[in-house]
PyMOL Python script that loads the backbone (N, CA, C, O; Angstrom):
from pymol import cmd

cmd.read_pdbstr("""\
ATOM      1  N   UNK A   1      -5.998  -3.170 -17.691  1.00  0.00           N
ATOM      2  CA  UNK A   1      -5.711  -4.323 -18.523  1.00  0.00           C
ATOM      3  C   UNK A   1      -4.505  -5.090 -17.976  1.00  0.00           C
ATOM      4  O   UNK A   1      -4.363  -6.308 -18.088  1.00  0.00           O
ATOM      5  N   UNK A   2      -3.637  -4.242 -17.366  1.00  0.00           N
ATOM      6  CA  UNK A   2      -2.002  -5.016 -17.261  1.00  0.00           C
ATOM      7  C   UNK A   2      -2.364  -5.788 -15.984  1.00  0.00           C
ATOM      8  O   UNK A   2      -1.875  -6.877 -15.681  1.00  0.00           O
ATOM      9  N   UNK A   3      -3.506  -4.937 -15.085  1.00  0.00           N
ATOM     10  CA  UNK A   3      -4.012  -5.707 -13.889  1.00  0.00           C
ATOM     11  C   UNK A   3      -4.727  -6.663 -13.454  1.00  0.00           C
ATOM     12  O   UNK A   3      -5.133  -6.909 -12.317  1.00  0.00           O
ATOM     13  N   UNK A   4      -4.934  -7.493 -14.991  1.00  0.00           N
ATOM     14  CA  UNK A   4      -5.694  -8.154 -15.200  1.00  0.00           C
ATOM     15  C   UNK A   4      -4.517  -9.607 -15.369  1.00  0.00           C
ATOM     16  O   UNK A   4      -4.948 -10.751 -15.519  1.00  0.00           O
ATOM     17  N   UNK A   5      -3.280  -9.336 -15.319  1.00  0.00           N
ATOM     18  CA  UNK A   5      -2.803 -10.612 -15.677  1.00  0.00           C
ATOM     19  C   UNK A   5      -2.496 -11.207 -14.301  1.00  0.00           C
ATOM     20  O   UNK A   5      -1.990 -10.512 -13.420  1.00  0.00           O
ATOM     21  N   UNK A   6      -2.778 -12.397 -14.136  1.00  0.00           N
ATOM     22  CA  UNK A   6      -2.152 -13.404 -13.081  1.00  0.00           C
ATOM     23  C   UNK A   6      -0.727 -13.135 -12.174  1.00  0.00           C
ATOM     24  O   UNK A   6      -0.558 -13.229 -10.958  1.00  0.00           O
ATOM     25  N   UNK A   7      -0.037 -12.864 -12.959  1.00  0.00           N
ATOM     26  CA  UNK A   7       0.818 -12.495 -12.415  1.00  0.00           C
ATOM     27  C   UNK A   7       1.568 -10.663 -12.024  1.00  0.00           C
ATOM     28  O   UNK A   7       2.640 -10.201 -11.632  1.00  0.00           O
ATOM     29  N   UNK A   8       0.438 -10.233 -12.367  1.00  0.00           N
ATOM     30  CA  UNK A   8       0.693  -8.744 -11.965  1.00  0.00           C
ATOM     31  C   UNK A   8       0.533  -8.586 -10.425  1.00  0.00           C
ATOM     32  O   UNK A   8       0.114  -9.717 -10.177  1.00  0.00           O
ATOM     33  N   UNK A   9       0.578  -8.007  -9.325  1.00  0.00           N
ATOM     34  CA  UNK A   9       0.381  -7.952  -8.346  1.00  0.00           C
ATOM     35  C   UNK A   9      -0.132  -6.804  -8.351  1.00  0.00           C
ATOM     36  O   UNK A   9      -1.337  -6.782  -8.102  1.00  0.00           O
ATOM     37  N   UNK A  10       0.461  -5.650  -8.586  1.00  0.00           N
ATOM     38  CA  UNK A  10      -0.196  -4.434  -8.430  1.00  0.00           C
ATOM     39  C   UNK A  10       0.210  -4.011  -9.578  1.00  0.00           C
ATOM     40  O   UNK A  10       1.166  -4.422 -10.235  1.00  0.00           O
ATOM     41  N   UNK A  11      -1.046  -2.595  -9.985  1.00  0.00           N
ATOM     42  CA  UNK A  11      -0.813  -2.121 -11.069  1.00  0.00           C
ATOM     43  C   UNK A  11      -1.130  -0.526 -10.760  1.00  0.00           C
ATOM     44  O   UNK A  11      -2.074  -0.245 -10.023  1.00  0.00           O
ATOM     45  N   UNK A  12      -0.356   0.448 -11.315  1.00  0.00           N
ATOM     46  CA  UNK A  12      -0.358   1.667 -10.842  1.00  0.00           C
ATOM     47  C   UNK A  12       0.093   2.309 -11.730  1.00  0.00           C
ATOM     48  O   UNK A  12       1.051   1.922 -12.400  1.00  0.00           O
ATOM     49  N   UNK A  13      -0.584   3.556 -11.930  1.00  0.00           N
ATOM     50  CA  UNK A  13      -0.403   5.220 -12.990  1.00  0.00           C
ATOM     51  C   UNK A  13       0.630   5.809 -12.488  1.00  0.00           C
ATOM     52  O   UNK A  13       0.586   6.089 -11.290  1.00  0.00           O
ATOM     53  N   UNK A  14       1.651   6.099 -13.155  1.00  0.00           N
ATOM     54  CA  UNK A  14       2.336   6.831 -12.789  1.00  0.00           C
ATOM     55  C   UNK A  14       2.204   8.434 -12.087  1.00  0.00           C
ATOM     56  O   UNK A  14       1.505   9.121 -12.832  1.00  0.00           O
ATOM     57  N   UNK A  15       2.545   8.993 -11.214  1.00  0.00           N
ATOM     58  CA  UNK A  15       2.406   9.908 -10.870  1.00  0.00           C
ATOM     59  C   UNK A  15       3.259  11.483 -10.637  1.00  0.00           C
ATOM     60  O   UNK A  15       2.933  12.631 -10.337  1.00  0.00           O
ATOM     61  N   UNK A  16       4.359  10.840 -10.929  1.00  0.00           N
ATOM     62  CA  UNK A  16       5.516  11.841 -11.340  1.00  0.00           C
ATOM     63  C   UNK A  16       5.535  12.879 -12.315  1.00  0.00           C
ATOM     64  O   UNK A  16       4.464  13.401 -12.624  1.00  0.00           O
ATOM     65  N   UNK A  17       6.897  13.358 -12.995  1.00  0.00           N
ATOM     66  CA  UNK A  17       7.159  13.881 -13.796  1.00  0.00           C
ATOM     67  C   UNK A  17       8.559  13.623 -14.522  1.00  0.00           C
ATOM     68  O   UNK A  17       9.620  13.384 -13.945  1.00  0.00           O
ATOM     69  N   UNK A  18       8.336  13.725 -16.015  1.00  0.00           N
ATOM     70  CA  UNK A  18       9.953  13.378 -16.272  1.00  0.00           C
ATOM     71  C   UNK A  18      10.186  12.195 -16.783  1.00  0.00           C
ATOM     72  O   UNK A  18       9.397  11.351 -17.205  1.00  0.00           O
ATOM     73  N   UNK A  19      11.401  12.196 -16.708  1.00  0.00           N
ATOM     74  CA  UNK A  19      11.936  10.755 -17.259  1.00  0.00           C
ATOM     75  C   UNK A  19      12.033   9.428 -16.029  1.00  0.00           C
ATOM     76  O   UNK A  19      12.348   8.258 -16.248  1.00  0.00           O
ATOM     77  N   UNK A  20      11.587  10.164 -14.484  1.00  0.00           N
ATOM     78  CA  UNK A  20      10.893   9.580 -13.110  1.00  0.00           C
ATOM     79  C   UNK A  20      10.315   9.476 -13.286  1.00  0.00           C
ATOM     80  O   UNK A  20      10.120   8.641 -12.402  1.00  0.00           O
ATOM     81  N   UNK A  21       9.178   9.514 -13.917  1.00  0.00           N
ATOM     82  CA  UNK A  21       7.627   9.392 -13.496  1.00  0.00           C
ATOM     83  C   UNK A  21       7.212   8.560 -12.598  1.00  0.00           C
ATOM     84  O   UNK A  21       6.606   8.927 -11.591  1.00  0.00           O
ATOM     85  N   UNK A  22       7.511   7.275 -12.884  1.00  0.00           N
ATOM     86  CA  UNK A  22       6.887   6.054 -11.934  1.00  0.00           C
ATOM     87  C   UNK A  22       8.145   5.778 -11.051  1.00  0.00           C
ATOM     88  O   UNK A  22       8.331   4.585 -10.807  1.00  0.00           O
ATOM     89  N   UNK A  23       9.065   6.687 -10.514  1.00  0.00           N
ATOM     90  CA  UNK A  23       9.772   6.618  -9.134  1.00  0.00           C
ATOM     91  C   UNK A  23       8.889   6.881  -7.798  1.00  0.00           C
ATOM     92  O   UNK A  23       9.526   6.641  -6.772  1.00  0.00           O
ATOM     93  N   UNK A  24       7.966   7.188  -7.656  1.00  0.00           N
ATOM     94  CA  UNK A  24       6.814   7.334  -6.874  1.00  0.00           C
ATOM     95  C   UNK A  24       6.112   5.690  -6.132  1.00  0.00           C
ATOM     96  O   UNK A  24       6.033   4.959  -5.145  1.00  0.00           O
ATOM     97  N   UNK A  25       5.756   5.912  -7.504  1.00  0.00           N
ATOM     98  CA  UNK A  25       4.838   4.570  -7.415  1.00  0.00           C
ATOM     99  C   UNK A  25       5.974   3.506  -7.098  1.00  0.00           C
ATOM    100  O   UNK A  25       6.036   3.299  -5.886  1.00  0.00           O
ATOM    101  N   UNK A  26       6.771   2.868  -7.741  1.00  0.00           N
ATOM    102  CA  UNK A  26       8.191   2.000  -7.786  1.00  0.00           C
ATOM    103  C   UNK A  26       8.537   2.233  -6.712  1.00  0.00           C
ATOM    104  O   UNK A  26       8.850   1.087  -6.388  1.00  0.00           O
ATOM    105  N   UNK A  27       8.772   2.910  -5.733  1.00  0.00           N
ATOM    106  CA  UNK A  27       9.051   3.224  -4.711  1.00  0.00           C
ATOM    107  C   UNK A  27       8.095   2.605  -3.052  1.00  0.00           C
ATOM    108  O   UNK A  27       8.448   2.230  -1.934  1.00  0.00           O
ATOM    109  N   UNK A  28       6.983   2.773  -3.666  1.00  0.00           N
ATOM    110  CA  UNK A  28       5.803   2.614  -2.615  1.00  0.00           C
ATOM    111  C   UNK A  28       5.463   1.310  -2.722  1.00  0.00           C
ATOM    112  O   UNK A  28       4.870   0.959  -1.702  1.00  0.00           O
ATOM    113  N   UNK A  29       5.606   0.242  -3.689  1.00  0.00           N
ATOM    114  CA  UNK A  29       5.332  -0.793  -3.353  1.00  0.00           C
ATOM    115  C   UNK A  29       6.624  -1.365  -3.662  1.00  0.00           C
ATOM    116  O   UNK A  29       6.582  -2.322  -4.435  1.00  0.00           O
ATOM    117  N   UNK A  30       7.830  -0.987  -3.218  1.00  0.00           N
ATOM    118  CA  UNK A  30       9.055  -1.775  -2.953  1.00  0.00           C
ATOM    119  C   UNK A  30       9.258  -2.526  -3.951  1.00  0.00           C
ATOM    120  O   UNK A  30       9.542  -3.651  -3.538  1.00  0.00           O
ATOM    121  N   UNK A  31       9.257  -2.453  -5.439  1.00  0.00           N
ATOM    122  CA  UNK A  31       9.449  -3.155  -6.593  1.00  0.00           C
ATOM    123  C   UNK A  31      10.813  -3.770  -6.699  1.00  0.00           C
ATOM    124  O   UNK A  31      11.781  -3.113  -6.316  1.00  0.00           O
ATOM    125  N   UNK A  32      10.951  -4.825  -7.124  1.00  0.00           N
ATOM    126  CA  UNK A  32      12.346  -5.120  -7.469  1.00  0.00           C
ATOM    127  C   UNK A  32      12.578  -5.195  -8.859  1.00  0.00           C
ATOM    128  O   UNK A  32      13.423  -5.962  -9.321  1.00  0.00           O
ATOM    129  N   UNK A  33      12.079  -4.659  -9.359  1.00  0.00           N
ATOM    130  CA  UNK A  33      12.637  -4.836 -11.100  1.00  0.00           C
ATOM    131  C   UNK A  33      12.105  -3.630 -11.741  1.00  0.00           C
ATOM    132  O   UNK A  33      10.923  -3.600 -12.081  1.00  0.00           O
ATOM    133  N   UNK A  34      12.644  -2.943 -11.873  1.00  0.00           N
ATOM    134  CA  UNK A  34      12.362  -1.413 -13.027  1.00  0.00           C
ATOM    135  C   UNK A  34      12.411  -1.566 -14.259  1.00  0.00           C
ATOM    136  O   UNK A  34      13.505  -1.367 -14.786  1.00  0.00           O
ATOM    137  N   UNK A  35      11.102  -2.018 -15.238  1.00  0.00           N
ATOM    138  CA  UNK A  35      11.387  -2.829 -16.987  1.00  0.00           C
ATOM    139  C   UNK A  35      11.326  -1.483 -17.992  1.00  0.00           C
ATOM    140  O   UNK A  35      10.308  -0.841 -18.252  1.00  0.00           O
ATOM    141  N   UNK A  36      12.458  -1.268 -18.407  1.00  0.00           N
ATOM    142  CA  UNK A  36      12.203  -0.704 -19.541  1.00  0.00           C
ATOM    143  C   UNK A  36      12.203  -0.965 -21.167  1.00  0.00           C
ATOM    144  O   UNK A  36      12.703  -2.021 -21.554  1.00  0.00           O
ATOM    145  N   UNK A  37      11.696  -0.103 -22.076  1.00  0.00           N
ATOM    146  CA  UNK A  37      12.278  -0.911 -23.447  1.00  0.00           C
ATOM    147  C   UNK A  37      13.190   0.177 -24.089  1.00  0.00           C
ATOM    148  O   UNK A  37      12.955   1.306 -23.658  1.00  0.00           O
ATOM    149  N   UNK A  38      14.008   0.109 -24.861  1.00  0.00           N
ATOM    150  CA  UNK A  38      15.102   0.496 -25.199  1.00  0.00           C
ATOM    151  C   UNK A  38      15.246   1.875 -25.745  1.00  0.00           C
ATOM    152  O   UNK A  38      16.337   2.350 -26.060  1.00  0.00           O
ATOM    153  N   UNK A  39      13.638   2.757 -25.888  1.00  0.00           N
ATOM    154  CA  UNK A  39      13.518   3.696 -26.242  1.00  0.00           C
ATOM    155  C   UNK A  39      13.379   4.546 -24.552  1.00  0.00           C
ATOM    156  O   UNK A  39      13.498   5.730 -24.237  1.00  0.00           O
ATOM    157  N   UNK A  40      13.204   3.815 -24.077  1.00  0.00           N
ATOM    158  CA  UNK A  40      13.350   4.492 -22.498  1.00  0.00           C
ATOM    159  C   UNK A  40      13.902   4.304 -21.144  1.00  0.00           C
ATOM    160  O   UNK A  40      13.498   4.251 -19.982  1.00  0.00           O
ATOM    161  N   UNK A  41      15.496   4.193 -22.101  1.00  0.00           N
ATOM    162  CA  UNK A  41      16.890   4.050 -21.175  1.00  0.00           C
ATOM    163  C   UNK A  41      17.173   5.308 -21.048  1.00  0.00           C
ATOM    164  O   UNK A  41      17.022   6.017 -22.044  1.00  0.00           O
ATOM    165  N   UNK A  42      17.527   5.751 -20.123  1.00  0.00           N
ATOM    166  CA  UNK A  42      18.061   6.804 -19.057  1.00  0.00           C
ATOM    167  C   UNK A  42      18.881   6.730 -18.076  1.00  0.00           C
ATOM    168  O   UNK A  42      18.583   5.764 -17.373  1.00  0.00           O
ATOM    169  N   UNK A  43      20.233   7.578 -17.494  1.00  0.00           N
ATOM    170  CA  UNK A  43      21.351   7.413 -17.106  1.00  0.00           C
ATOM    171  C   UNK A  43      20.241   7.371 -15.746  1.00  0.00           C
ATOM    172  O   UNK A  43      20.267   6.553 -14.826  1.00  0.00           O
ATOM    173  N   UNK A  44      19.263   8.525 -15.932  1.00  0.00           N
ATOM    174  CA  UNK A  44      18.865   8.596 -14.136  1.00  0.00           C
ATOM    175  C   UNK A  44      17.892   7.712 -13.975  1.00  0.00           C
ATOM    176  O   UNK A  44      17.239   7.971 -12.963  1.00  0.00           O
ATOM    177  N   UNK A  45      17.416   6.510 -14.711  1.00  0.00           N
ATOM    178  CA  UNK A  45      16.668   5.584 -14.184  1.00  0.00           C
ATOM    179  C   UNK A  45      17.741   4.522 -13.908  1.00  0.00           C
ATOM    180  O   UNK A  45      17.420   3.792 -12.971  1.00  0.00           O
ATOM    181  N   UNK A  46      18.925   4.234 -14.465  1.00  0.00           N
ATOM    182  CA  UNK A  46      20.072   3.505 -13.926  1.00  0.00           C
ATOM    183  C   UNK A  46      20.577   4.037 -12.568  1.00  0.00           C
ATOM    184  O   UNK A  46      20.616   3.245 -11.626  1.00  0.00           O
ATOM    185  N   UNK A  47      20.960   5.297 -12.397  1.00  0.00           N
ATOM    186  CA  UNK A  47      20.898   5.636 -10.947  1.00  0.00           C
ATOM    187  C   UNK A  47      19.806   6.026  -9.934  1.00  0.00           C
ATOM    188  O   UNK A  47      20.145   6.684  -8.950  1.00  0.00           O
ATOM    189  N   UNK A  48      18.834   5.756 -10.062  1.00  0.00           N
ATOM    190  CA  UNK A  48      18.071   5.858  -9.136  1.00  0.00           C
ATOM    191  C   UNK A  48      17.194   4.170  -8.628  1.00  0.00           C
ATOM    192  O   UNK A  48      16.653   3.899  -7.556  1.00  0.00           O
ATOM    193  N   UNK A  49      17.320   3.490  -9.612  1.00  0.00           N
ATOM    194  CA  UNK A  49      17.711   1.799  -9.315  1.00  0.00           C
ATOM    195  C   UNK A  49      18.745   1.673  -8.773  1.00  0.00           C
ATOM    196  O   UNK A  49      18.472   1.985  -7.614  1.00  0.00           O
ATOM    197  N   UNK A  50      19.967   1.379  -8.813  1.00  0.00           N
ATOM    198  CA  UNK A  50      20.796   1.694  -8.117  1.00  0.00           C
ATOM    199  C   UNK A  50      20.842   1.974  -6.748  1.00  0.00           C
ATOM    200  O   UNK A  50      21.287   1.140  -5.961  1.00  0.00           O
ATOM    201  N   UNK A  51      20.488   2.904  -6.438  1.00  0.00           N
ATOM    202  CA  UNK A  51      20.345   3.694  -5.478  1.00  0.00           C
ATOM    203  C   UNK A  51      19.044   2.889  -4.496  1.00  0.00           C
ATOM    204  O   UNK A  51      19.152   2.591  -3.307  1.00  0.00           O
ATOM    205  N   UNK A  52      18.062   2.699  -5.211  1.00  0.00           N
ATOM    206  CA  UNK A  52      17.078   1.763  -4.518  1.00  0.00           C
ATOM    207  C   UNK A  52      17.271   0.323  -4.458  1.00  0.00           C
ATOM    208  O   UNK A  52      16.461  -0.390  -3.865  1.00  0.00           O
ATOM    209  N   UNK A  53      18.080  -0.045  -4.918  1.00  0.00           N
ATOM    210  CA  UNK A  53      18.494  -1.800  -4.766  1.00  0.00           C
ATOM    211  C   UNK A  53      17.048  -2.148  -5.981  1.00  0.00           C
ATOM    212  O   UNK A  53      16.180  -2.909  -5.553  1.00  0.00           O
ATOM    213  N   UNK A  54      16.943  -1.811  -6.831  1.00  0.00           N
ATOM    214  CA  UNK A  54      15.929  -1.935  -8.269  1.00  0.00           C
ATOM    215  C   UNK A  54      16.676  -2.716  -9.002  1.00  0.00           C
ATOM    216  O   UNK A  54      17.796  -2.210  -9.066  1.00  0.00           O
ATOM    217  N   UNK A  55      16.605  -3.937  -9.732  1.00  0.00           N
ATOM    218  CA  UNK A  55      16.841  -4.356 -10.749  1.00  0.00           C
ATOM    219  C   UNK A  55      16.820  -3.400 -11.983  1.00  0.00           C
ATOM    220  O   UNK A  55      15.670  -2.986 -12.127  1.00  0.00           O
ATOM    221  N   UNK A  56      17.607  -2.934 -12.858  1.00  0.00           N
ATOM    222  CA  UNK A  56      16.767  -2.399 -14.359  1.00  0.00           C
ATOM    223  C   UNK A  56      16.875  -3.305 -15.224  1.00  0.00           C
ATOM    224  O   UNK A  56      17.955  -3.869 -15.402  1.00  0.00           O
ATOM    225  N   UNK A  57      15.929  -3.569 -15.824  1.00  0.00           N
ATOM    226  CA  UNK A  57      16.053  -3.908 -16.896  1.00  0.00           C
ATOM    227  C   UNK A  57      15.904  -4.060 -18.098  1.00  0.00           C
ATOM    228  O   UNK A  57      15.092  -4.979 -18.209  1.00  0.00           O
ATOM    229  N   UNK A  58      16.385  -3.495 -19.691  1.00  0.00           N
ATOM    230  CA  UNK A  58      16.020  -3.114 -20.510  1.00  0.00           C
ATOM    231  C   UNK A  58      15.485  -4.399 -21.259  1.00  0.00           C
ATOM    232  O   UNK A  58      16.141  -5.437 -21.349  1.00  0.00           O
ATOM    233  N   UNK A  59      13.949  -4.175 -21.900  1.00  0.00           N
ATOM    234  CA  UNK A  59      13.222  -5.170 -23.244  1.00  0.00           C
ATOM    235  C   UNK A  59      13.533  -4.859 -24.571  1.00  0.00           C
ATOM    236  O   UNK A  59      13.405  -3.677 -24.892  1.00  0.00           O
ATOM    237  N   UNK A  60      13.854  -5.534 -25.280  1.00  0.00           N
ATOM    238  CA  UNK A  60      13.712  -4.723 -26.899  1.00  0.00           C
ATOM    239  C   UNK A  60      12.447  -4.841 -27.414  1.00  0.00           C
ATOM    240  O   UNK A  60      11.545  -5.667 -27.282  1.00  0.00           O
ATOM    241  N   UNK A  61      12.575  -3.928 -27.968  1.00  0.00           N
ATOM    242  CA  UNK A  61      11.315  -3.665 -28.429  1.00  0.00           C
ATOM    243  C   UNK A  61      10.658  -4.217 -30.060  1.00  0.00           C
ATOM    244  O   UNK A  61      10.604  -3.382 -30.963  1.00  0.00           O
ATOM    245  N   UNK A  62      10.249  -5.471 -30.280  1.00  0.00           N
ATOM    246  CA  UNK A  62      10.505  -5.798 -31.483  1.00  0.00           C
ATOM    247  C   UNK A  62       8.873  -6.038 -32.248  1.00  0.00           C
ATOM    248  O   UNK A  62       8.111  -6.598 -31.459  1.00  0.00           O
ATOM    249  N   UNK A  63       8.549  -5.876 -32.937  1.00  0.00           N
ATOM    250  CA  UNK A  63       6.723  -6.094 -33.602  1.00  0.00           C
ATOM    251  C   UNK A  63       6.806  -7.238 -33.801  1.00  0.00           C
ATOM    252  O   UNK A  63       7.939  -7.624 -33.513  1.00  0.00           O
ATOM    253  N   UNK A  64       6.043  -8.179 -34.233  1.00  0.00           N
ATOM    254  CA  UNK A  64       5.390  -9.719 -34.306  1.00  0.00           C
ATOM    255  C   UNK A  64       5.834  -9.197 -36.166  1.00  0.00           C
ATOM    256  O   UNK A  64       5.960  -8.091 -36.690  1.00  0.00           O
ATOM    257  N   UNK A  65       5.955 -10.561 -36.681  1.00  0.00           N
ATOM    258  CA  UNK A  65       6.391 -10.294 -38.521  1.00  0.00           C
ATOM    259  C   UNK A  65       4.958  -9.499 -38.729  1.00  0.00           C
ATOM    260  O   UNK A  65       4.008  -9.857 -38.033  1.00  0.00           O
ATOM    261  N   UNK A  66       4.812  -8.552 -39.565  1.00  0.00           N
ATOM    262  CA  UNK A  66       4.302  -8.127 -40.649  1.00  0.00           C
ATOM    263  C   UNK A  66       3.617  -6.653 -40.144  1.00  0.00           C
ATOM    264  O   UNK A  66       3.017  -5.816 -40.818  1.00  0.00           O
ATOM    265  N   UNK A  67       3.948  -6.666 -38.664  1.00  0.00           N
ATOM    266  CA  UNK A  67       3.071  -5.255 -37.651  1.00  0.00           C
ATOM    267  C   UNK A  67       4.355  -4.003 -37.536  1.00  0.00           C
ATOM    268  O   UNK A  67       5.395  -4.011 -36.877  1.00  0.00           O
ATOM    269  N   UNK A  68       3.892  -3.161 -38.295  1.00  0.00           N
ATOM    270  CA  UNK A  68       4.916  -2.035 -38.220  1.00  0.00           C
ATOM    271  C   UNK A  68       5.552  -1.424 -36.677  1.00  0.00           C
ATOM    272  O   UNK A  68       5.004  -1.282 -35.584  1.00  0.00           O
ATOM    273  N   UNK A  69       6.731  -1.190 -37.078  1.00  0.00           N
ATOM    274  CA  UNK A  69       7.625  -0.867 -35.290  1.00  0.00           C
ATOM    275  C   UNK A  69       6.430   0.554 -34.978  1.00  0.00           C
ATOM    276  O   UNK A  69       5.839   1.144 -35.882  1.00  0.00           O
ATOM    277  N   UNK A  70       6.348   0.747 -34.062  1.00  0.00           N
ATOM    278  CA  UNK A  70       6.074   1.737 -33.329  1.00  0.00           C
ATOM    279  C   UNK A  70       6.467   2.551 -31.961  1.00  0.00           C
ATOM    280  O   UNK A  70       7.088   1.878 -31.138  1.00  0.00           O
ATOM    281  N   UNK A  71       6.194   3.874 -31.622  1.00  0.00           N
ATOM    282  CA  UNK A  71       6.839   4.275 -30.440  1.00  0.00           C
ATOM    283  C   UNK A  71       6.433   5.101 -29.446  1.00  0.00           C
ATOM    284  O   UNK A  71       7.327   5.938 -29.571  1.00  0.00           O
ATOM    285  N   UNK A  72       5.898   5.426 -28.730  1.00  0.00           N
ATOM    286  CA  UNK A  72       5.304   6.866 -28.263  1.00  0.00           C
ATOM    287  C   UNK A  72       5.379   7.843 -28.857  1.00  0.00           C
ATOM    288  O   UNK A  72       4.318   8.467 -28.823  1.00  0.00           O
ATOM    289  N   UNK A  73       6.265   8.381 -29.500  1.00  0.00           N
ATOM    290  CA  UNK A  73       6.589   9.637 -30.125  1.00  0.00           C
ATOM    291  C   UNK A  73       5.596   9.235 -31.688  1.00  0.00           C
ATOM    292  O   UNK A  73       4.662   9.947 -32.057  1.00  0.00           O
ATOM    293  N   UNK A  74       5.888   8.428 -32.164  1.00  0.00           N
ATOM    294  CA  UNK A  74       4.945   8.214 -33.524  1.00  0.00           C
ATOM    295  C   UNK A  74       3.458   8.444 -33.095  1.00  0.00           C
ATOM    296  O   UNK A  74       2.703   9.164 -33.748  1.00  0.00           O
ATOM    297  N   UNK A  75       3.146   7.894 -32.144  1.00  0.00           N
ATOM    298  CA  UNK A  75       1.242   7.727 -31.660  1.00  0.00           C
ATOM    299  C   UNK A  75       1.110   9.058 -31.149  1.00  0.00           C
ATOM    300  O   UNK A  75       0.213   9.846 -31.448  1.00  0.00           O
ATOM    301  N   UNK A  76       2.151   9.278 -30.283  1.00  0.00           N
ATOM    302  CA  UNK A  76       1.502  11.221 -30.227  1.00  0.00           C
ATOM    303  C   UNK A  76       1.375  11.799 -31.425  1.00  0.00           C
ATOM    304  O   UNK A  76       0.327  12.383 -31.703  1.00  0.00           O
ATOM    305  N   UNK A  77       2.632  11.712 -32.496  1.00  0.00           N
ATOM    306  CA  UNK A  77       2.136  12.346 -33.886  1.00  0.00           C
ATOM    307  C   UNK A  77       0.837  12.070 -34.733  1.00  0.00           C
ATOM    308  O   UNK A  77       0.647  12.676 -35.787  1.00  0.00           O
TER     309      UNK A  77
END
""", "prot")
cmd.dss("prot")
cmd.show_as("cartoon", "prot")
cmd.util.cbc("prot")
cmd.orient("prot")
């Protein structure tokens, strides 16, 4: 689906483990921007951007009016 937008270039599964997971992939096609949203800030995704010349950058995470917040941890439950 995400590979479907115009402006995606490549789109790829993560293959890692961890709070790395997609240091693999991020890695192999030389990404410049590492997007996260605010439930998945991590000291070692700040240093390992860093370290790769990666942009990070955190999204907030906000619902459209009237659509309840949600999170990974809720949809696994």
């Amino acid at each position: 689906m995400v590979g479907g937008i115009r402006h995606v270039a490549t789109c790829l599964a993560a293959s890692g483990a961890g709070w790395l997971d997609t240091a693999p992939e991020t890695a192999s096609v030389g990404a410049d921007i590492l997007i996260v949203n605010e439930d998945g800030v991590r000291s070692e995704k700040v240093t390992w951007s860093a370290g790769h010349r990666v942009e990070y950058l955190v999204l907030t995470r906000a619902p459209r009016e009237g659509l309840q917040p949600r999170s990974s941890t809720s949809l696994r439950a």
